[in-house]
C-alpha positions as CSV (number, residue, x, y, z in Angstrom):
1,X,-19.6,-17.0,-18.9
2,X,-21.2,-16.4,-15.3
3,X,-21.5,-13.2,-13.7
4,X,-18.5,-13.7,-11.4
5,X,-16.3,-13.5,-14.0
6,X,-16.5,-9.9,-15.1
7,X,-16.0,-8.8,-11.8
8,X,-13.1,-11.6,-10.7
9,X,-11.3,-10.2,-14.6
10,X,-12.2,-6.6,-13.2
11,X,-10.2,-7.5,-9.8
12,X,-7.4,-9.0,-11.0
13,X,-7.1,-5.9,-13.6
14,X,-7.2,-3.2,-10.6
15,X,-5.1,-5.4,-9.1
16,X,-2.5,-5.4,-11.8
17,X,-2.4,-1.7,-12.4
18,X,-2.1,-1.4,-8.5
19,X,0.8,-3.8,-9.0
20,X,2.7,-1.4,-11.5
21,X,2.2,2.0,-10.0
22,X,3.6,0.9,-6.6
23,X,6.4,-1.8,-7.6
24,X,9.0,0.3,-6.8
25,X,8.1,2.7,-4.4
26,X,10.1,1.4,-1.2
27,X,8.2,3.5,1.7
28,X,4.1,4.5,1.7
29,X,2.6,6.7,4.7
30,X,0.4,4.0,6.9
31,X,-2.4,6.5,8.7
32,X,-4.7,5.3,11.3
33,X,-7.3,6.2,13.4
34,X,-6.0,7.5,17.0
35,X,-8.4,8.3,20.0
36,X,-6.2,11.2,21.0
37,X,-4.9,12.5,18.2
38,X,-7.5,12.0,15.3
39,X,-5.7,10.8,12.6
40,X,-2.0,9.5,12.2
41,X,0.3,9.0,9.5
42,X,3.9,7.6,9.6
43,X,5.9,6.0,7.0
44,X,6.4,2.6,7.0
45,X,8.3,-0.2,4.7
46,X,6.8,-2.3,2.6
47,X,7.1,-5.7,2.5
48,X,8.2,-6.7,-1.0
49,X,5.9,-9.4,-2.6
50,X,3.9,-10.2,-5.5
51,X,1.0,-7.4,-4.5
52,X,-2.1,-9.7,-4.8
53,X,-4.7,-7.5,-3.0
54,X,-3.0,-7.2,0.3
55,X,0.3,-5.5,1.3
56,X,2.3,-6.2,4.5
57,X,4.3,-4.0,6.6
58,X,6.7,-4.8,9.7
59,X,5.7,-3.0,12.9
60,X,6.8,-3.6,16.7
61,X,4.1,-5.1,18.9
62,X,4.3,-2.5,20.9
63,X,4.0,0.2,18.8
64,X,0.7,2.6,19.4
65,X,-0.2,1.9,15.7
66,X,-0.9,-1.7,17.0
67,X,-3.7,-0.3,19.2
68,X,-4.7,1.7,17.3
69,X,-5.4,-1.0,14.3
70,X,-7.1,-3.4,17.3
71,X,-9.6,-0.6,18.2
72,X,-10.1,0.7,14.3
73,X,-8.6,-1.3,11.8
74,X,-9.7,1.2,8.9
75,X,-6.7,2.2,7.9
76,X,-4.6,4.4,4.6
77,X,-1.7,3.9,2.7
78,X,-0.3,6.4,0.5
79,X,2.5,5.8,-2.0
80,X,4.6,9.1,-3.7
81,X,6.9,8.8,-6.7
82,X,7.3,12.6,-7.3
83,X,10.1,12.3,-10.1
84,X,7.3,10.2,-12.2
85,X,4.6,12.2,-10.8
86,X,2.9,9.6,-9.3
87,X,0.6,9.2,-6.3
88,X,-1.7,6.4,-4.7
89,X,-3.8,6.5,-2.0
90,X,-5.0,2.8,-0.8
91,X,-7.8,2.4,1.8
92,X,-8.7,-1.3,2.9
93,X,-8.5,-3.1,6.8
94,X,-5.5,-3.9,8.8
95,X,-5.0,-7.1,9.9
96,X,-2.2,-7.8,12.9
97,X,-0.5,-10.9,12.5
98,X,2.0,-12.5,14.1
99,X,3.6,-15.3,12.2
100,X,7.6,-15.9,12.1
101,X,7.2,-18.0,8.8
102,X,5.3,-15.6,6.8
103,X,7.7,-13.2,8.1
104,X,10.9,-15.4,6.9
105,X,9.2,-15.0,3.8
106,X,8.5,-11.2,3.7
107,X,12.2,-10.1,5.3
108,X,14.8,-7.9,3.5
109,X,17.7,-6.6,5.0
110,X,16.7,-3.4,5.3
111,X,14.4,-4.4,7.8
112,X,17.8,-5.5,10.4
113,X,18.1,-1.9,11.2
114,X,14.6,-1.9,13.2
115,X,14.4,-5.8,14.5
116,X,18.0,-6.6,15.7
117,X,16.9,-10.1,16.0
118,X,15.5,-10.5,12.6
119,X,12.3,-12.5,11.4
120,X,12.3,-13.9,15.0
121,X,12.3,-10.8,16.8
122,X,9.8,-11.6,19.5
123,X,8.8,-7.7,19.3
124,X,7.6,-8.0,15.5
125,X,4.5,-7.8,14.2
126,X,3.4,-8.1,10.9
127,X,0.4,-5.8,9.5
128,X,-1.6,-7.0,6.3
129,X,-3.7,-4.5,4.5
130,X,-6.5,-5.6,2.8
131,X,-6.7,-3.1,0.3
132,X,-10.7,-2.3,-0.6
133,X,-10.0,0.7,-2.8
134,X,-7.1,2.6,-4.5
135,X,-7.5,5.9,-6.3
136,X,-4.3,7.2,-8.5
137,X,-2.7,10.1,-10.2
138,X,-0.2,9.4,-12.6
139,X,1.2,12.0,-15.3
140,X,3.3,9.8,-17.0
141,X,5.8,12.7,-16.8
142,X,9.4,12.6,-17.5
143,X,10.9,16.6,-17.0
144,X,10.2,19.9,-16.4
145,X,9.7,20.2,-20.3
146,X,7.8,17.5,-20.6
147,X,5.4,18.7,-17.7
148,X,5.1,22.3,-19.4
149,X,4.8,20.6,-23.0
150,X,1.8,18.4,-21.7
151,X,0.0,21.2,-19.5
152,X,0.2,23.9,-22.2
153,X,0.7,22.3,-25.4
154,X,-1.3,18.8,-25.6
155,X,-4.5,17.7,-24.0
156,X,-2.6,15.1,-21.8
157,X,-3.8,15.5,-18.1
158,X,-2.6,13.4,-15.7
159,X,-4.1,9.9,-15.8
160,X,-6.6,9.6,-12.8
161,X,-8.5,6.5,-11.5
162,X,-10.1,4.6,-9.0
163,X,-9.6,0.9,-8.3
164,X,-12.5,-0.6,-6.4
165,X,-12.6,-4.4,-5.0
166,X,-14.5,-5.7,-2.3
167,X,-14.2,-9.0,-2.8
168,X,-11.9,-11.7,-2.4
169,X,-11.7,-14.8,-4.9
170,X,-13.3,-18.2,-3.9
């Protein structure tokens, strides 16, 4: 075995939990990097795919978040299941994209609502992250008395990790 394959097995593992944890969590919090305002957050979509390291979101060209991304492209996504008690925080560098087959292939119909003229809205813009780190909290928690049982009763704590890739595969 070389040494590339730990690390590629490694990847695709982070990548896999990643996967799970935000499969069904429809909207994340996208911040950037603002020259006036510091830091911004909003909530965005996300495009639903097979995560494979990067995650896409629908954005209007126009949109400051696009000029922000062009002048810092460090950006933040932040996922929130609070029923399961789950949280993610993803860093990694948007890329801006505009490409009407890629996204043909991203579209829902929830996405109508904001681009009236669909995948060919000449106003869309697609943004893919290319996720560099994660970090999650996940307590695996059901109820209230579930929540009480495991913080008083049992020495679960919330299952806490970071998910670290830098790079891509060959």
């Amino acid at each position: 075995m070389n040494q590339q394959e730990p690390k590629q097995q490694e990847r695709q593992q982070s990548i896999e939990t990643l996967r799970e944890l935000i499969r069904n969590i429809k909207i994340c919090m996208l911040t950037t990097h603002s020259s006036e305002a510091g830091m911004r957050s909003r909530p965005m979509i996300t495009a639903r795919h097979e995560f494979d390291g990067e995650l896409w979101l629908f954005t209007h060209a126009d949109d400051p978040k696009v000029k922000e991304i062009e002048q810092d492209p460090h950006v933040n996504l932040v996922y929130s299941e609070p029923r399961e008690d789950r949280y993610i925080s993803i860093s990694g560098q948007a890329q801006l994209i505009q490409n009407k087959q890629k996204a043909e292939l991203l579209w829902t119909d929830s996405l109508n609502e904001w681009f009236s003229g669909g995948p060919e809205d000449p106003s869309l813009m697609l943004i893919c992250v290319h996720v560099a780190e994660a970090e999650y909290w996940d307590a695996n928690v059901q109820n209230l008395s579930d929540a009480v049982r495991a913080l008083f009763f049992t020495s679960t704590a919330p299952k806490h990790d970071k998910l670290e890739w830098s790079e891509t595969p060959s």
